[in-house]
C-alpha positions in Angstrom: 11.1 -6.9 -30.6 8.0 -6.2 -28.6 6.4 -3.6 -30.9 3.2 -5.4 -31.4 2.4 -5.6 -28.1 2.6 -1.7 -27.6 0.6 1.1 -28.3 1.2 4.8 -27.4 -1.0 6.9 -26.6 -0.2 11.0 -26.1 -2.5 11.4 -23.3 -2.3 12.6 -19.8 -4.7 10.0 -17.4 -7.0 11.6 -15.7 -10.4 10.5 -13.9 -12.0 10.6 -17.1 -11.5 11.6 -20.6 -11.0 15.0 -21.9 -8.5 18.1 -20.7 -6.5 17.9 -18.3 -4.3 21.2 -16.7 -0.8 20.5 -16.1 1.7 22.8 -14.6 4.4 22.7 -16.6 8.0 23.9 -15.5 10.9 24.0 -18.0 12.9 21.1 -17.2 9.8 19.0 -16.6 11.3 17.5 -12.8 8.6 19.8 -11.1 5.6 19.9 -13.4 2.1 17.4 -12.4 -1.4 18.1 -12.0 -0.3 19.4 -8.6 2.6 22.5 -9.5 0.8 25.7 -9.4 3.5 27.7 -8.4 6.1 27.1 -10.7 6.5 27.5 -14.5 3.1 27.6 -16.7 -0.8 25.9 -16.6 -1.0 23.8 -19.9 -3.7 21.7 -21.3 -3.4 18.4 -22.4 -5.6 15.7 -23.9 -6.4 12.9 -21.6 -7.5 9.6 -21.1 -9.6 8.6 -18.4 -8.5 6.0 -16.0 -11.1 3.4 -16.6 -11.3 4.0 -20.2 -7.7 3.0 -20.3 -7.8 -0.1 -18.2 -10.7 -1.2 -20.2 -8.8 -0.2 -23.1 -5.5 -2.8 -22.2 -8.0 -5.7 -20.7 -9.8 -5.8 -23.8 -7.1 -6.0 -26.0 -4.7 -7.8 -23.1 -6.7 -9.7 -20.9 -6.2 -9.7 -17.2 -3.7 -6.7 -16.1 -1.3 -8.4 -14.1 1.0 -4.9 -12.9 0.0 -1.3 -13.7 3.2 0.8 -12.5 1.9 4.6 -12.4 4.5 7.3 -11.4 2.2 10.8 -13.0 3.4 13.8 -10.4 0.3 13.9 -8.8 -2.2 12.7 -10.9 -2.3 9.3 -9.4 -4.2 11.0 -6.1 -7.0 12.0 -8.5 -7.3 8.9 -10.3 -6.9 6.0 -8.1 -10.0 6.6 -6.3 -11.9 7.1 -9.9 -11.1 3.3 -10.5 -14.1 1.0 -11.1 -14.6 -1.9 -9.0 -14.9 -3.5 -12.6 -11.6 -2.3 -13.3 -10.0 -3.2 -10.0 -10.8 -6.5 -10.6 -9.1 -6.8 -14.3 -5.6 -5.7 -12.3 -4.0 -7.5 -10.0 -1.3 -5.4 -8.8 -0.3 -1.7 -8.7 3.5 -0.3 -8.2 2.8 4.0 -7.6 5.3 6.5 -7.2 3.8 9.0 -5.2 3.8 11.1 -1.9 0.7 9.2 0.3 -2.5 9.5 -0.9 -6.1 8.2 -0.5 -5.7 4.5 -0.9 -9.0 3.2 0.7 -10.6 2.1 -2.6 -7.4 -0.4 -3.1 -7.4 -1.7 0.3 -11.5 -2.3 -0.1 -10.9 -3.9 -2.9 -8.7 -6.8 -1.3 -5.4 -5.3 -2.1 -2.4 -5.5 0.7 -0.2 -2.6 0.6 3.5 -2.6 1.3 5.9 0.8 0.9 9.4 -0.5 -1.3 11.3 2.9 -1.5 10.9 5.9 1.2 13.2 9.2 0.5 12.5 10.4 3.4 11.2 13.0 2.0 7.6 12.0 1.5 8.5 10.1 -1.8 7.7 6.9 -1.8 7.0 3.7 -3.7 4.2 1.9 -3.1 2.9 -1.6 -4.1 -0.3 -3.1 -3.9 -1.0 -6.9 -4.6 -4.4 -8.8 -4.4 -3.9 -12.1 -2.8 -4.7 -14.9 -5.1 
């Protein structure tokens, strides 16, 4: 019932648009932007972070969650965010291991960790106060 209101795109994200190198192992639990040693470097097409969020605010208006789980990727990225872009979201849910998050916090969000493995996964959320 909701497939008007989505579009796929066959992209990796990176910090902006063209290749990306992926390792890629063969059941696809170890492969990111990150996984060197295991299974085989591939090239993908990808999207660049601020083209995308451009992309959904254009056609959406304001983003109100962007939930980002990309083995990796997301430590790239995130800091490649406009401020513009920043602005359009007002929340972020990542599955990641820590990374740089000082652009987030600068930019008025509060962080708070919802899921810890204890094994360096965790999930993270980031809301800006209204």
């Amino acid at each position: 019932g909701f497939e008007d209101r989505i579009e796929f795109i066959n992209s990796a994200v990176s910090t902006e648009d063209g290749q990306l190198e992926i390792g890629v192992e063969s059941t696809g639990r170890y492969s990111g932007v990150d996984c060197l040693e295991t299974g085989s470097r591939q090239t993908f097409a990808a999207i660049g972070i601020n083209t995308l969020l451009s992309r959904v605010s254009a056609t959406l208006g304001g983003i109100e969650i962007v939930k980002i789980d990309c083995e990796g990727a997301e430590r790239q990225f995130l800091p490649a965010i406009s401020n513009q872009n920043l602005e359009r979201v007002s929340g972020f849910r990542i599955e990641s291991r820590e990374f740089e998050d000082s652009s987030l916090i600068a930019a008025g969000f509060t962080k708070s960790t919802t899921f810890n493995d204890g094994q360096g996964g965790y999930v993270f959320d980031y809301h800006r106060q209204s």
